[in-house]
N, CA, C and O atoms as CSV, one atom per row, in Angstrom:
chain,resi,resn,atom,element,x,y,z
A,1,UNK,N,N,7.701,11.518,15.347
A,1,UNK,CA,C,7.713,10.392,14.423
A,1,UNK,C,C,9.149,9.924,14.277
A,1,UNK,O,O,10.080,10.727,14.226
A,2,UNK,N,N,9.309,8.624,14.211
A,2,UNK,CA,C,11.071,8.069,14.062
A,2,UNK,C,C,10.593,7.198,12.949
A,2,UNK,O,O,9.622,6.467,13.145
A,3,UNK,N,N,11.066,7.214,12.052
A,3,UNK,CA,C,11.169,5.917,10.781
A,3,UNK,C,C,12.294,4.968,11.334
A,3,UNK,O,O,13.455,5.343,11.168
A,4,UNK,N,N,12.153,4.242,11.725
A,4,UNK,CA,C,13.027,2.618,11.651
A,4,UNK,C,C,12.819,1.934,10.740
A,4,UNK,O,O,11.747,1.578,10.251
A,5,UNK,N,N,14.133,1.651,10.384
A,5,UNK,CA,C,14.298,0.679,9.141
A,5,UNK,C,C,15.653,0.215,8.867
A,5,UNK,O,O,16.389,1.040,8.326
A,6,UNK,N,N,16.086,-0.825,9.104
A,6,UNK,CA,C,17.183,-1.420,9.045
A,6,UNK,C,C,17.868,-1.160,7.869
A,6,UNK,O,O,19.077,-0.940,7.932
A,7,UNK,N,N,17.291,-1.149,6.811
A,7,UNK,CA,C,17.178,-1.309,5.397
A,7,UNK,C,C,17.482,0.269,4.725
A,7,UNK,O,O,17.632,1.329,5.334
A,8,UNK,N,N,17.508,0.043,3.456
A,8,UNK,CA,C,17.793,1.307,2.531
A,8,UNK,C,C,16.255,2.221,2.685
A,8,UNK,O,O,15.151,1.751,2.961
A,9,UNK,N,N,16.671,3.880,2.365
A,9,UNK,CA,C,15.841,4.576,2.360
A,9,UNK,C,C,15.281,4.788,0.863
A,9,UNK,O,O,15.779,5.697,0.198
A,10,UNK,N,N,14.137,3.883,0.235
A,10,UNK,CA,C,13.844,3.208,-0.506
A,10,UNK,C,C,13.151,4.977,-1.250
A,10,UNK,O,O,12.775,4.890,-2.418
A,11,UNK,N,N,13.064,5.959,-0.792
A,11,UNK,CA,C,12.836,7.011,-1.387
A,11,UNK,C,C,13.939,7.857,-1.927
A,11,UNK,O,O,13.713,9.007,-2.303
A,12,UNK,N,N,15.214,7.281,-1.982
A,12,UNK,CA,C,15.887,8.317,-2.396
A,12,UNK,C,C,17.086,7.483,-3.380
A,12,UNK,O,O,18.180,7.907,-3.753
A,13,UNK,N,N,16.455,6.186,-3.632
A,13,UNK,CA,C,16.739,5.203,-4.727
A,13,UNK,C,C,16.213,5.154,-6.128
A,13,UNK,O,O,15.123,4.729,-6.511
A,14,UNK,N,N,17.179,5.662,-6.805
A,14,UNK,CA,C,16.583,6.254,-8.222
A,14,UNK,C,C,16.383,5.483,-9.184
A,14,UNK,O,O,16.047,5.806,-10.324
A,15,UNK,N,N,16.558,4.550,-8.817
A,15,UNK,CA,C,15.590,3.044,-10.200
A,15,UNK,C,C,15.559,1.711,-9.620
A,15,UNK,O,O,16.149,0.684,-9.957
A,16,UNK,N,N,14.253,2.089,-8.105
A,16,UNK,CA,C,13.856,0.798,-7.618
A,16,UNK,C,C,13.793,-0.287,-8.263
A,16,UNK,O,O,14.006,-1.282,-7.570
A,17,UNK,N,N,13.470,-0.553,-9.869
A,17,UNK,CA,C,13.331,-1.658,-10.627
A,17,UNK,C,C,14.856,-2.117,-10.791
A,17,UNK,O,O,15.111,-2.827,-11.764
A,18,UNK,N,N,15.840,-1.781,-9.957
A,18,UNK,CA,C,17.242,-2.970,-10.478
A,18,UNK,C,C,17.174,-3.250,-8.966
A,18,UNK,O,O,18.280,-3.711,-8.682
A,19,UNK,N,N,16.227,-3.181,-7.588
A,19,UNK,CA,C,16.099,-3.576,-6.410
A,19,UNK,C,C,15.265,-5.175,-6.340
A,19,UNK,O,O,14.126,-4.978,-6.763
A,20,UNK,N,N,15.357,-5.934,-6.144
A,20,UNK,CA,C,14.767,-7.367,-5.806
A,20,UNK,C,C,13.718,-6.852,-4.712
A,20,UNK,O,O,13.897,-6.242,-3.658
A,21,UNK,N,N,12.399,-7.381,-5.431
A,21,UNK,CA,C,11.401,-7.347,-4.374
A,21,UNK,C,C,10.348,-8.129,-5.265
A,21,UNK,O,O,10.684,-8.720,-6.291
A,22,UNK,N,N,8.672,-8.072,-4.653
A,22,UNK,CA,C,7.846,-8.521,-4.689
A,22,UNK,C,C,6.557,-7.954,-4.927
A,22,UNK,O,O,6.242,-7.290,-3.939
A,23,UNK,N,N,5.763,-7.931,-5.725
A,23,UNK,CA,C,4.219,-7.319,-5.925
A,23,UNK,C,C,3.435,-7.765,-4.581
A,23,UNK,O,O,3.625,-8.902,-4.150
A,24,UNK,N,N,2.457,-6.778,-3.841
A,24,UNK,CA,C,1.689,-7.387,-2.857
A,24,UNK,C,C,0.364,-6.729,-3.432
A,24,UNK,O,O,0.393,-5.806,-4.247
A,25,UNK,N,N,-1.090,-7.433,-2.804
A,25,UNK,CA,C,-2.088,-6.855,-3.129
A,25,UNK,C,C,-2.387,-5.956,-1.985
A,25,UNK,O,O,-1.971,-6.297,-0.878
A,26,UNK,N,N,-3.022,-4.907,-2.106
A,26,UNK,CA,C,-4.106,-4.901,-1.183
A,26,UNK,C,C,-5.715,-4.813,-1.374
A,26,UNK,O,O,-6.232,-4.601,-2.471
A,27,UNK,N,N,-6.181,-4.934,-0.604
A,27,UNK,CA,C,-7.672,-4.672,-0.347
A,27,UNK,C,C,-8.407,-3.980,0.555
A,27,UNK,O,O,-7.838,-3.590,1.574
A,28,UNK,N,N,-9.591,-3.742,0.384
A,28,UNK,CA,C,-10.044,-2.774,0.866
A,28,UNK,C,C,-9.972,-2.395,2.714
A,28,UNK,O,O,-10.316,-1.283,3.113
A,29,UNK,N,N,-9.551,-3.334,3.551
A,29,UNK,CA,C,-9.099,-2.625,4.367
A,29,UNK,C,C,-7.289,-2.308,4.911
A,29,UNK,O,O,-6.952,-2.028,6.061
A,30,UNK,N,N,-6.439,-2.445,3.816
A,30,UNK,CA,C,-5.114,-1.973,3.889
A,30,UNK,C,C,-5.321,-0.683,3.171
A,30,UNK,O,O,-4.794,0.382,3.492
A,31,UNK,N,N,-6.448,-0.943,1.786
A,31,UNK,CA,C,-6.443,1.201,1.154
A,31,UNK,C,C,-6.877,1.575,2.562
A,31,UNK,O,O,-6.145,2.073,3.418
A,32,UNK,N,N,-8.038,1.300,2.678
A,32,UNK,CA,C,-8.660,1.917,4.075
A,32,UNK,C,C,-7.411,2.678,5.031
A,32,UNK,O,O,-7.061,3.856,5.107
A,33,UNK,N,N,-6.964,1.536,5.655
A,33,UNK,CA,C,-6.116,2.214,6.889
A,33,UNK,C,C,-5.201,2.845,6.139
A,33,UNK,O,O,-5.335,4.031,6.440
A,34,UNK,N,N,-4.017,2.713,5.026
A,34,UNK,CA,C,-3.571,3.591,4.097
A,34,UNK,C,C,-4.384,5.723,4.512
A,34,UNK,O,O,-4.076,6.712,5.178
A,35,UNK,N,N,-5.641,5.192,3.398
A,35,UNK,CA,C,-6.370,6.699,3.598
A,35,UNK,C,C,-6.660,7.356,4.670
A,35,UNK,O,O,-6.940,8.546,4.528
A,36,UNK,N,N,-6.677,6.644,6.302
A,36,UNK,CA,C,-6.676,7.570,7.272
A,36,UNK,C,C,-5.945,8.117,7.837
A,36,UNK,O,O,-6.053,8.587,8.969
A,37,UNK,N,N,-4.664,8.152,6.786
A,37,UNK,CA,C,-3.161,9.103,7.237
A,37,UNK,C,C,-3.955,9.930,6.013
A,37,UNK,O,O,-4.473,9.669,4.928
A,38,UNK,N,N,-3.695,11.231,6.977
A,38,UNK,CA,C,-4.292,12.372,5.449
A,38,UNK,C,C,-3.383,12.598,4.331
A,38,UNK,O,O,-3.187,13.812,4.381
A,39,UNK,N,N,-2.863,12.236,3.569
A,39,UNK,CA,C,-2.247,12.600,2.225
A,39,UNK,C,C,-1.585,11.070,2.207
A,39,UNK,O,O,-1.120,10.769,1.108
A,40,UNK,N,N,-1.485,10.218,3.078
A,40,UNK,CA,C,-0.580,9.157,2.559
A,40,UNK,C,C,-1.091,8.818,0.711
A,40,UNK,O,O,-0.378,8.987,-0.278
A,41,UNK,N,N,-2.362,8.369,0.746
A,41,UNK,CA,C,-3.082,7.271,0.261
A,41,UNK,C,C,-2.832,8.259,-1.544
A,41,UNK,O,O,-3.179,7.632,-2.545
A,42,UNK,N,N,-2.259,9.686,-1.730
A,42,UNK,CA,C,-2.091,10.379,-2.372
A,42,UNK,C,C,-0.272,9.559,-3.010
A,42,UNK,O,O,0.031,9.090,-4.106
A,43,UNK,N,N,0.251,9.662,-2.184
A,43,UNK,CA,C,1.634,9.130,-2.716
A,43,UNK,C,C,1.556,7.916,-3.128
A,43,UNK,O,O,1.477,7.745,-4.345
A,44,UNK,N,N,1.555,7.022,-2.438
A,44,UNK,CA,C,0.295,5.488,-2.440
A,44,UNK,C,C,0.007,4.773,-4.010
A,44,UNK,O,O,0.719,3.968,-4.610
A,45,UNK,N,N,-0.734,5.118,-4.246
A,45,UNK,CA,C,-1.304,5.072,-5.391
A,45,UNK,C,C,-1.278,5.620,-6.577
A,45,UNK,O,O,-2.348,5.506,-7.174
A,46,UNK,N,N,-0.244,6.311,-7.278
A,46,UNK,CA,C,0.297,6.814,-7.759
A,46,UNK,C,C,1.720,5.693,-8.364
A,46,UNK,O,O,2.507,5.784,-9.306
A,47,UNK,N,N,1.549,4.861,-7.465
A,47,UNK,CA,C,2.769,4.000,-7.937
A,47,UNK,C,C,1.734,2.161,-7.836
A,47,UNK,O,O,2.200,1.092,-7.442
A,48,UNK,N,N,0.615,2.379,-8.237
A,48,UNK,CA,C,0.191,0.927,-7.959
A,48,UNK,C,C,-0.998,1.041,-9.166
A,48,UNK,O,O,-1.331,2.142,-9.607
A,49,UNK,N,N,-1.589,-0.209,-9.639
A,49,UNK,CA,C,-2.540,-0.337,-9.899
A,49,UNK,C,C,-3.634,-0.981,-10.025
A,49,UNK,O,O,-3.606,-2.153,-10.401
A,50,UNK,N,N,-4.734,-0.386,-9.754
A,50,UNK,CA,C,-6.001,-0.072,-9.377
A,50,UNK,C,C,-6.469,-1.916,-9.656
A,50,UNK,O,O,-5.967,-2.468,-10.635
A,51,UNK,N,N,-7.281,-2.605,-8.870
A,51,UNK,CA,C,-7.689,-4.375,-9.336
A,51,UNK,C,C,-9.298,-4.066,-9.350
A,51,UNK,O,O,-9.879,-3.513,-8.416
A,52,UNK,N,N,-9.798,-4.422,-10.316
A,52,UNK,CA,C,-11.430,-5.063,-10.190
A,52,UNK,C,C,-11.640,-6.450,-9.813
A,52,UNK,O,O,-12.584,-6.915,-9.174
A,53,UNK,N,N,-10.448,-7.150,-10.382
A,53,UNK,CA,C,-10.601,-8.291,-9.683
A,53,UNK,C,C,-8.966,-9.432,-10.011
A,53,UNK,O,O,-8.159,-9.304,-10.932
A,54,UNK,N,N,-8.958,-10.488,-8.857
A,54,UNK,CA,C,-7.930,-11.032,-8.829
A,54,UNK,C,C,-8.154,-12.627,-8.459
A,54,UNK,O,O,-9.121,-13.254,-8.027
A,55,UNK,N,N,-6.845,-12.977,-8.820
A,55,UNK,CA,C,-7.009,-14.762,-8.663
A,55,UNK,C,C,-5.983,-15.546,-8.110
A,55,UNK,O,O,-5.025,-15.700,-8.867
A,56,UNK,N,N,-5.899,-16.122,-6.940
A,56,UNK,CA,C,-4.466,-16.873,-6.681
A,56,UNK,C,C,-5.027,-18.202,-6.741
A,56,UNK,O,O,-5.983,-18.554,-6.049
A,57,UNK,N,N,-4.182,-19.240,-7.914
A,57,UNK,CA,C,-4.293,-20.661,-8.188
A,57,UNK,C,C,-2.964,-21.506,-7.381
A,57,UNK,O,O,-1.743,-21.386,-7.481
A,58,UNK,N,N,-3.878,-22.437,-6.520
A,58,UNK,CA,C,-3.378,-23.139,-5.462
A,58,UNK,C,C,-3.811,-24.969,-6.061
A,58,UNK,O,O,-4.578,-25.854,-5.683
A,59,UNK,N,N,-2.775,-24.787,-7.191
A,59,UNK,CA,C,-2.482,-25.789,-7.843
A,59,UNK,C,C,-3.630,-25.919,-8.869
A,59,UNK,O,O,-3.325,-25.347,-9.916
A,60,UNK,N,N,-4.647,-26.394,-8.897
A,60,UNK,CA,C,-5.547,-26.266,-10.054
A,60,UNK,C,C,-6.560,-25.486,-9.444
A,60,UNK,O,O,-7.545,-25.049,-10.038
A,61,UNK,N,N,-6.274,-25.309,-8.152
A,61,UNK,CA,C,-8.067,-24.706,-7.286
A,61,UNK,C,C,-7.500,-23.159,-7.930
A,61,UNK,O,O,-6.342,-22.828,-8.183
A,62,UNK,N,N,-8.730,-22.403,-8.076
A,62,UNK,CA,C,-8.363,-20.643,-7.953
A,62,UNK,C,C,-9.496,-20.337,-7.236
A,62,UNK,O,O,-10.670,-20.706,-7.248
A,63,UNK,N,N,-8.659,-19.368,-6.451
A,63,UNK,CA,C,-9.653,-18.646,-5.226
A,63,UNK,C,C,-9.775,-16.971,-5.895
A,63,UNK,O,O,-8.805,-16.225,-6.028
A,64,UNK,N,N,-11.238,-16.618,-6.268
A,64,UNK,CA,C,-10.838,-15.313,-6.634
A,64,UNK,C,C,-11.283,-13.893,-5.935
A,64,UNK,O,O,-11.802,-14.210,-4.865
A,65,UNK,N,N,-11.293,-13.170,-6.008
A,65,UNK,CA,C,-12.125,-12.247,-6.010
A,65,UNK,C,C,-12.155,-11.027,-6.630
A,65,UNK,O,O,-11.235,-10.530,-7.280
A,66,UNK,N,N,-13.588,-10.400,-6.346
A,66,UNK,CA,C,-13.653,-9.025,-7.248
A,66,UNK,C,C,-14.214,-7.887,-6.091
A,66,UNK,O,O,-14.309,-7.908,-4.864
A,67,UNK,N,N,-14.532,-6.890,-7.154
A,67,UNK,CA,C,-14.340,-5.364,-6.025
A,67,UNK,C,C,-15.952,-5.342,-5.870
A,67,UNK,O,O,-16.618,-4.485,-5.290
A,68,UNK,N,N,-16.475,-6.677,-6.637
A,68,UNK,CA,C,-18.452,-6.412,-6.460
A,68,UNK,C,C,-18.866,-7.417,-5.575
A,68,UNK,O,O,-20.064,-7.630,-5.387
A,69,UNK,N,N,-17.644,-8.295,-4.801
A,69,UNK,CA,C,-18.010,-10.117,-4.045
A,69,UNK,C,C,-18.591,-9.549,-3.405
A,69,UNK,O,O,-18.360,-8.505,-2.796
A,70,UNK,N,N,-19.589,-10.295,-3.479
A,70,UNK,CA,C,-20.451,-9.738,-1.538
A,70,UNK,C,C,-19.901,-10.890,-0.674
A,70,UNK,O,O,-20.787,-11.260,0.096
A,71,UNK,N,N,-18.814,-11.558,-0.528
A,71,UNK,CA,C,-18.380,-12.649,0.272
A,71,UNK,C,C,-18.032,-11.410,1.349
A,71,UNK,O,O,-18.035,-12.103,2.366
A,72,UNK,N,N,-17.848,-10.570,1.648
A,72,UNK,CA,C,-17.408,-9.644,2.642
A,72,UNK,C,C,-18.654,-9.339,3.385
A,72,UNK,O,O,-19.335,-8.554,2.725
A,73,UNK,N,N,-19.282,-9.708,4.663
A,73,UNK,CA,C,-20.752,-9.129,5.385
A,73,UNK,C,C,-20.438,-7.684,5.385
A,73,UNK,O,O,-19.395,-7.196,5.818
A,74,UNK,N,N,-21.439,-7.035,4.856
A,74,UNK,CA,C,-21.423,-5.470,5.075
A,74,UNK,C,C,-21.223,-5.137,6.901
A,74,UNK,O,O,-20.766,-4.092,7.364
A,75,UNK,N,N,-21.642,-6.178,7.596
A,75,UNK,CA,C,-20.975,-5.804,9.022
A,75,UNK,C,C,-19.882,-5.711,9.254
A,75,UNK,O,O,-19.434,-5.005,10.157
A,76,UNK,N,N,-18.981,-6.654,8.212
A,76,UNK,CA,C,-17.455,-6.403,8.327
A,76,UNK,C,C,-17.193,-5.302,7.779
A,76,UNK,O,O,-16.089,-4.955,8.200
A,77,UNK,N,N,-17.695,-4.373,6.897
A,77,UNK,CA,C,-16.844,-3.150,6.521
A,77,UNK,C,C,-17.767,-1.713,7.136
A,77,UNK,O,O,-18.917,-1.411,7.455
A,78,UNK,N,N,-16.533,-1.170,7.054
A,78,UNK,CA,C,-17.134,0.368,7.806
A,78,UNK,C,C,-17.709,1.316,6.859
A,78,UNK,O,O,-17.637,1.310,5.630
A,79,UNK,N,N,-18.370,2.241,7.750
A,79,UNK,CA,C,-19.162,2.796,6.685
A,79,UNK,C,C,-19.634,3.440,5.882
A,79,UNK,O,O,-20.002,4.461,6.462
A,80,UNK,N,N,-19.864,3.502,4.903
A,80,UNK,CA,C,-19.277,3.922,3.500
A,80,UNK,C,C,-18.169,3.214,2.868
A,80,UNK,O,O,-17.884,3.883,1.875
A,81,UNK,N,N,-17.326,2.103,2.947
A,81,UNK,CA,C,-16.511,1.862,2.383
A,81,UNK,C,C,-17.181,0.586,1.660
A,81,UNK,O,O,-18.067,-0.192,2.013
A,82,UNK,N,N,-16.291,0.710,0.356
A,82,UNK,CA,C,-16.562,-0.423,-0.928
A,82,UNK,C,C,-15.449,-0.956,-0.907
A,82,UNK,O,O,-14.462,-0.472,-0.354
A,83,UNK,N,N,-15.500,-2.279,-1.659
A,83,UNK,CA,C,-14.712,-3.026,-1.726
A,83,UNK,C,C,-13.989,-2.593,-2.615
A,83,UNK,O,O,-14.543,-1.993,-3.536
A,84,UNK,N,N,-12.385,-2.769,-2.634
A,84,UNK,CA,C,-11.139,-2.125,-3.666
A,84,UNK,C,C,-10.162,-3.382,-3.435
A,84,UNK,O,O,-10.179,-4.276,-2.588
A,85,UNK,N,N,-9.354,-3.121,-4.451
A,85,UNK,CA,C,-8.191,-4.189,-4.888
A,85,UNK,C,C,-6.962,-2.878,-4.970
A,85,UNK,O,O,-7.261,-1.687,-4.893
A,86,UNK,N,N,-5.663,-3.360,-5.127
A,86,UNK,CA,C,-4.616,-2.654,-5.376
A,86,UNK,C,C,-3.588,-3.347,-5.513
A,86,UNK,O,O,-3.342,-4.208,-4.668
A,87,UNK,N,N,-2.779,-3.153,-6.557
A,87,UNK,CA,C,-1.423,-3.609,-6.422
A,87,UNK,C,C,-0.247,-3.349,-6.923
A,87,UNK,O,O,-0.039,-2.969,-8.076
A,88,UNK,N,N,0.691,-3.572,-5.944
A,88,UNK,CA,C,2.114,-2.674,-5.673
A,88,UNK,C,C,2.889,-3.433,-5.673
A,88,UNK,O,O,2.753,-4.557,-5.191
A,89,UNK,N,N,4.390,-2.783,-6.487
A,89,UNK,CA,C,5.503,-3.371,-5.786
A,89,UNK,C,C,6.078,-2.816,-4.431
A,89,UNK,O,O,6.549,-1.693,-4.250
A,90,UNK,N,N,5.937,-3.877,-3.479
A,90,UNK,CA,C,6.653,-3.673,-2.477
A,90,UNK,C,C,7.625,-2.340,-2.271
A,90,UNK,O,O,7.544,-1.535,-1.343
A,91,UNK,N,N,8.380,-2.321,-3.160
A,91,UNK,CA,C,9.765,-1.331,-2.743
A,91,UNK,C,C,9.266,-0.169,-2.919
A,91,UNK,O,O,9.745,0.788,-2.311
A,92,UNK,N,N,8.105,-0.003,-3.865
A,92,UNK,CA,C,7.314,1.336,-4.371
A,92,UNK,C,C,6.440,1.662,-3.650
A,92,UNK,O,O,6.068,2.829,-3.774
A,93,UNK,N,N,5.791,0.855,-2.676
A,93,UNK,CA,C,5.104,1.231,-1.501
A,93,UNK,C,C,5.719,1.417,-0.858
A,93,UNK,O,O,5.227,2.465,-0.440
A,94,UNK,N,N,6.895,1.211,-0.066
A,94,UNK,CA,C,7.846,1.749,0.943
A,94,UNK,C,C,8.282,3.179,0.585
A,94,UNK,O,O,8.276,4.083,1.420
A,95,UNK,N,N,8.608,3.320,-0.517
A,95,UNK,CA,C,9.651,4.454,-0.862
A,95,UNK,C,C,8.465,5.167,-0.890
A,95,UNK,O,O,8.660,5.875,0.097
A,96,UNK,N,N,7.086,5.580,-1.418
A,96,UNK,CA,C,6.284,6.389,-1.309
A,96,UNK,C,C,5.881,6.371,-0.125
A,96,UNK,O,O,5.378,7.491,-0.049
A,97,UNK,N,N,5.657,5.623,1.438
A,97,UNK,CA,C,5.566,5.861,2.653
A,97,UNK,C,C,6.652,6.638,2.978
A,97,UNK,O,O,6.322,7.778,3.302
A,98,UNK,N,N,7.923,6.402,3.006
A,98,UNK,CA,C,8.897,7.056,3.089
A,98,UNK,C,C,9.031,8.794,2.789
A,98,UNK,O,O,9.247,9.833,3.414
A,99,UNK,N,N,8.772,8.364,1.511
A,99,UNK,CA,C,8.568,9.805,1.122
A,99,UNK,C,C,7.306,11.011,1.639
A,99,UNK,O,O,7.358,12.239,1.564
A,100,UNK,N,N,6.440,10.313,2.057
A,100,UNK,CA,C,4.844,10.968,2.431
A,100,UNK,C,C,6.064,11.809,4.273
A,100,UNK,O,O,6.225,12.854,4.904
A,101,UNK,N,N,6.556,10.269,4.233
A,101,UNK,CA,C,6.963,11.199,6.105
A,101,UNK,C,C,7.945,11.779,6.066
A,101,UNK,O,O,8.302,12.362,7.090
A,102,UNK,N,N,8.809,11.847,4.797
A,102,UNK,CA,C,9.935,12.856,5.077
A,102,UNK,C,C,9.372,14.571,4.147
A,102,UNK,O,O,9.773,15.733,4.215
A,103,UNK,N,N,8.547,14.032,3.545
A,103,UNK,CA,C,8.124,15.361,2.624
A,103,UNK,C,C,6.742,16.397,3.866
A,103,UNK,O,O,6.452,17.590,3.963
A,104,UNK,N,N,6.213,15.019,4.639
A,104,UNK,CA,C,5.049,15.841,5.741
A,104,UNK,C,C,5.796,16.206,7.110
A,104,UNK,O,O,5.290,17.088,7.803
A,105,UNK,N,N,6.915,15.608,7.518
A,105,UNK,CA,C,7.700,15.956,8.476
A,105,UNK,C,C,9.345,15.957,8.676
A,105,UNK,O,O,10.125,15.841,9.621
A,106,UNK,N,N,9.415,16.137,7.381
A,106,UNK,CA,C,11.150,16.126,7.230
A,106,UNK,C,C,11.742,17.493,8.366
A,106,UNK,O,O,12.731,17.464,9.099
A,107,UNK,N,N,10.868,18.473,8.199
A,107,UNK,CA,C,11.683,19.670,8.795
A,107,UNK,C,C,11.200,19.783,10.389
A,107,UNK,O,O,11.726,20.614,11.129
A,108,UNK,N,N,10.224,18.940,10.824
A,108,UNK,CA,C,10.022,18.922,12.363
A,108,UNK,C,C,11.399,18.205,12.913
A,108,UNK,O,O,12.145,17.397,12.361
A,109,UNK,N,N,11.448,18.860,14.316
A,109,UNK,CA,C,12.610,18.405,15.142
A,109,UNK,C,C,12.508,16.973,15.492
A,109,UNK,O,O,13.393,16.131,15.338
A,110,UNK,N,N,11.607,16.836,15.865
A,110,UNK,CA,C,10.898,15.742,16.441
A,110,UNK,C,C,10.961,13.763,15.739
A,110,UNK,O,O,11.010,12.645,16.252
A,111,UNK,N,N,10.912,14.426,14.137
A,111,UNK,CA,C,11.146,13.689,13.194
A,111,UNK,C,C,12.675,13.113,12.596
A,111,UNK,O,O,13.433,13.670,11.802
A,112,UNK,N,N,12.817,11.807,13.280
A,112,UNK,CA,C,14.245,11.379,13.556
A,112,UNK,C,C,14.305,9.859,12.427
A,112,UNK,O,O,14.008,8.757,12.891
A,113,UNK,N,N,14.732,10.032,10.919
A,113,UNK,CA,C,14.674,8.834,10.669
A,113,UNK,C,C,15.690,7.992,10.538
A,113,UNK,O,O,16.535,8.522,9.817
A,114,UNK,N,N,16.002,6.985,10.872
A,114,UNK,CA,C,17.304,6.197,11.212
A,114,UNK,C,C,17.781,5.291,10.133
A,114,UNK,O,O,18.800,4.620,10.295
């Protein structure tokens, strides 16, 4: 594993909130791929919180959704999975990725982060 990142190692920054960044959502297939790293989705979420439902207004229109829309075809999702919301600040999702790969492979040789 090599971490690239041009940027600061956003896990070992002790009061991300004086860092400039941005809230992102996710949904149910970013938790998804998130949870099929085994323990990521543990660090993850711990720094976000949980949406039943959300709204982005594009001038007077609002587009919304919730964690019950059936606008999603159950062919599009895999199986067993429900629909989920989440949301993070940016820098707090990095620094907890960060942290998942230096705390699950900090001491392998192999594991080179730059």
């Amino acid at each position: 594993v090599t971490l690239v990142d041009p940027g600061r190692d956003f896990s070992k920054v002790k009061d991300l909130s004086t860092h400039r960044s941005w809230m992102i959502g996710l949904a149910t297939h970013g938790i998804s791929s998130l949870r099929e790293v085994d323990g990521l989705w543990d660090y993850v979420e711990k720094v976000g919180v949980k949406l039943d439902s959300f709204s982005i207004f594009l001038g007077q229109k609002e587009m919304k959704q919730t964690t019950d829309d059936a606008a999603i075809p159950e062919t599009a999702m895999k199986e067993g999975m429900s629909q989920e919301g989440f949301l993070v600040d940016r820098n707090y999702v990095v620094a907890a990725e960060a942290q998942f790969l230096g705390d699950t492979f900090g001491n392998d040789p192999n594991y080179k982060p730059k």
